[in-house]
C-alpha positions in Angstrom: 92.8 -110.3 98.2 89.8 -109.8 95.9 87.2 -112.0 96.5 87.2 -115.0 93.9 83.8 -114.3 91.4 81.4 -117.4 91.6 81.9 -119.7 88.3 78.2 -120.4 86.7 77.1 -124.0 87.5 77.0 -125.6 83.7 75.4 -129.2 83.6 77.4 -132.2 81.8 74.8 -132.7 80.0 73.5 -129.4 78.7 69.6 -129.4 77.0 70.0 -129.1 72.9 66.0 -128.2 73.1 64.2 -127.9 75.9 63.5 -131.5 77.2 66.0 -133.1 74.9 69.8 -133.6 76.3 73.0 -133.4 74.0 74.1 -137.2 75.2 72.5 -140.3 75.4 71.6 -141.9 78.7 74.7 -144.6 77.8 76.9 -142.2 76.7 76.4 -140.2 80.5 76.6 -143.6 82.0 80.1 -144.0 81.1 80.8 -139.3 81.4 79.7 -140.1 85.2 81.7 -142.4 85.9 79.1 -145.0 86.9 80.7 -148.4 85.6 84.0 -147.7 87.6 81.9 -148.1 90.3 79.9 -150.6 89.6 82.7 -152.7 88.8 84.7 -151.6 92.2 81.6 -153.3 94.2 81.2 -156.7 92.5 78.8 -155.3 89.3 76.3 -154.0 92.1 75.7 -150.5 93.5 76.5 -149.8 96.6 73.6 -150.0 99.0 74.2 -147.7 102.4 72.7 -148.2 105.5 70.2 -145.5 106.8 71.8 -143.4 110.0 70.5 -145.0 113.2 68.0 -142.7 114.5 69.3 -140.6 117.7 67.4 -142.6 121.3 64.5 -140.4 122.2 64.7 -140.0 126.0 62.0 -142.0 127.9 59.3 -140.2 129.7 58.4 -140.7 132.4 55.1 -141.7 133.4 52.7 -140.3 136.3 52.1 -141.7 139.5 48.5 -140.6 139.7 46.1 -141.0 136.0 42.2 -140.7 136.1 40.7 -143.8 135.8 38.4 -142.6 133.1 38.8 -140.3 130.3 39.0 -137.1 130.8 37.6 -134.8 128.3 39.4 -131.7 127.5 37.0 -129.0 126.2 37.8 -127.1 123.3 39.1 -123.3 123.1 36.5 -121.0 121.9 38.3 -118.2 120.6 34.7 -116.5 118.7 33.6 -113.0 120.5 30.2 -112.7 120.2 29.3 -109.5 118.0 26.1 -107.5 119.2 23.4 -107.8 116.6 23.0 -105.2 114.0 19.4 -104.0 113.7 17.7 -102.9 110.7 17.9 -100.1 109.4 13.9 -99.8 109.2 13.1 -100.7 113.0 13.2 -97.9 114.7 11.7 -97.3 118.7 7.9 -96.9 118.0 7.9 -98.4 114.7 4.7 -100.9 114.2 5.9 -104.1 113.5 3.9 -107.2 112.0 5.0 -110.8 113.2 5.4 -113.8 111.0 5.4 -116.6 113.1 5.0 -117.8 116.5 1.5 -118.1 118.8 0.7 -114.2 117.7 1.2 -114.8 113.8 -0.2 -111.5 112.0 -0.2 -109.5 115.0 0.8 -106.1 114.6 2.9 -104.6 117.3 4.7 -101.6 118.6 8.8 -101.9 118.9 9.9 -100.5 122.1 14.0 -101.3 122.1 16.7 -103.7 121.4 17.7 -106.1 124.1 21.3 -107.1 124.9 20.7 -110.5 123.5 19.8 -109.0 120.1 16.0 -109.8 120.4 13.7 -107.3 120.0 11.4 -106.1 122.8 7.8 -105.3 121.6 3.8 -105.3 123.2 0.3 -105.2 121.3 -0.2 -103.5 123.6 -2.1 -106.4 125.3 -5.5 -104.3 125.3 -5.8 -103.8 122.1 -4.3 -107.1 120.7 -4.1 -109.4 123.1 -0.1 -109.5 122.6 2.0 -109.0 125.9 5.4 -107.9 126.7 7.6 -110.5 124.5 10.7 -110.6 123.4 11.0 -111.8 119.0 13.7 -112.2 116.6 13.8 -109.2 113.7 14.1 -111.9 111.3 10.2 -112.9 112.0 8.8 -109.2 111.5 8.0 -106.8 109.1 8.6 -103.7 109.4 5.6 -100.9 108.7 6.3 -97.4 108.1 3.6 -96.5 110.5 5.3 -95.2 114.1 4.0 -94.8 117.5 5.5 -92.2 119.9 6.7 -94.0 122.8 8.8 -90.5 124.4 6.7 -91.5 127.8 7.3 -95.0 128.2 9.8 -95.9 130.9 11.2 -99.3 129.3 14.6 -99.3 131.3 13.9 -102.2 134.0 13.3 -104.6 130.5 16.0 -107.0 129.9 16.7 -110.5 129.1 16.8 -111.4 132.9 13.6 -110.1 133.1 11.9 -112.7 130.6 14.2 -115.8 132.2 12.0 -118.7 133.2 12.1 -120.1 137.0 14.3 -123.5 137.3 12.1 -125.8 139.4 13.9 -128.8 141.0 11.7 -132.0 139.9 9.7 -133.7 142.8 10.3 -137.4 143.0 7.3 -140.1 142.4 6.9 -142.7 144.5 5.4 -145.8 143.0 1.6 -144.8 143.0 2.1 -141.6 141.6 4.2 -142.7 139.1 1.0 -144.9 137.1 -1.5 -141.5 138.2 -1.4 -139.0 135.1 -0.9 -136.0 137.2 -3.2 -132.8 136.4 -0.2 -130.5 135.5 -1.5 -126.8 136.9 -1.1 -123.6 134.9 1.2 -121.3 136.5 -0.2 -118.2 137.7 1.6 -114.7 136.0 3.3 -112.8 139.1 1.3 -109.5 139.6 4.7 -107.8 139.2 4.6 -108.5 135.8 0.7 -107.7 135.4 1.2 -104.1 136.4 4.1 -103.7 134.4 2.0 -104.4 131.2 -0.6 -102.1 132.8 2.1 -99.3 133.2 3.3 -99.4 129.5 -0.1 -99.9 127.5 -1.3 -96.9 129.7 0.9 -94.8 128.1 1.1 -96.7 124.5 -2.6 -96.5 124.5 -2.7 -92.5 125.3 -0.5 -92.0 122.2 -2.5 -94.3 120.1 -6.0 -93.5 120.8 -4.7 -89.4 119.5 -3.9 -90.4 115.9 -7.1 -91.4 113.9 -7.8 -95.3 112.7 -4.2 -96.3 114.6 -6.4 -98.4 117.3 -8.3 -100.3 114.8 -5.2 -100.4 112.5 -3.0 -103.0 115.6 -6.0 -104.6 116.6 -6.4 -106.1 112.8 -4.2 -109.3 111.9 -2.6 -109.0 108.8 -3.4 -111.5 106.1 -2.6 -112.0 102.3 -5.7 -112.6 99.9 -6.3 -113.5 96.7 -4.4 -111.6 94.4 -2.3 -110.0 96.5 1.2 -109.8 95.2 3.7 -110.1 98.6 6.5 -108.4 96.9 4.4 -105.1 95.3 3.1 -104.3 99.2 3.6 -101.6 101.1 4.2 -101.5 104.8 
């Protein structure tokens, strides 16, 4: 047998204009049907009773629960993406800082750390600025360059600039009214000859291209009537 074809659903009361029906509301009152039922159940609609809700099963509860609240931590789905560095900082480019202790400094760029931060010295003879990590958001890049081919800046790394955790010593109740004369902490020598090693190299470099030496050991300043935006680095 061939399949029967699907009539069209037509409405009983079709739309004469968009919005506007061809019956009245009193006339489809009585089309539907409505009153017959309305006289069937007294002159009152019938009113039906919502379906019971199917029992949920009961759960059952632990034998063991922490006493206190135990704070789940949150799933931290981020990877952290390695920072992109400029385009204009390049491995002996001469960099001026912005802020921090050595504000105006100018300083050689030796290489990107893994942490993003940018590892960069004076170097500390000429200056007075040390090995130091900064952020490339607080420098300027210069298009003066230093050839650093001979320095050996491998054993550099975040680990290397990590600070010493030092468990607290307890005060007893003298001590604890004394002011204590806090003692500055001594640099190791490790670290001493590593600055040596690198500014003996940097220093070689620099001292063979004419003004360069003079040119770090200025601090950069802005005077009056100096336009920030018209410079040239």
């Amino acid at each position: 047998m061939a399949p029967k074809s699907a009539k069209p659903k037509t409405s009983r009361n079709p739309d004469l204009v968009r919005g506007v029906g061809k019956f009245s509301r009193s006339k489809m009152y009585h089309k539907r049907g409505l009153w017959a039922i309305k006289a069937k159940n007294g002159g009152v609609f019938p009113k039906h009773d919502p379906k019971p809700a199917a029992p949920k099963p009961a759960e059952k509860l632990p034998k063991f629960y922490p006493a206190e609240d135990v704070k789940k931590p949150l799933v931290n789905k981020r990877k952290a993406k390695p920072t992109k560095l400029r385009a204009s900082i390049t491995p002996g480019t001469v960099l001026i800082i912005l802020a921090g202790r050595f504000k105006g400094k100018r300083v050689v760029f030796l290489k990107q750390l893994s942490s993003g931060l940018l590892l960069v010295t004076g170097p500390f003879k000429i200056n007075g600025v040390p090995l130091r990590r900064v952020n490339q958001s607080y420098v300027i890049a210069t298009s003066t360059k230093v050839d650093i081919s001979g320095v050996n800046v491998e054993k550099f790394d975040d680990k290397y600039f990590a600070k010493e955790v030092e468990k607290k010593k307890k005060k007893g109740e003298g001590e604890f009214f004394e002011a204590e004369k806090e003692e500055k902490k001594a640099l190791p020598q490790e670290k001493k000859d590593d600055q040596k090693t690198v500014d003996a190299v940097l220093i070689k470099s620099i001292e063979g291209v004419p003004d360069l030496k003079s040119y770090l050991g200025a601090r950069f300043s802005l005077k009056s009537g100096m336009k920030p935006h018209e410079l040239v680095f």
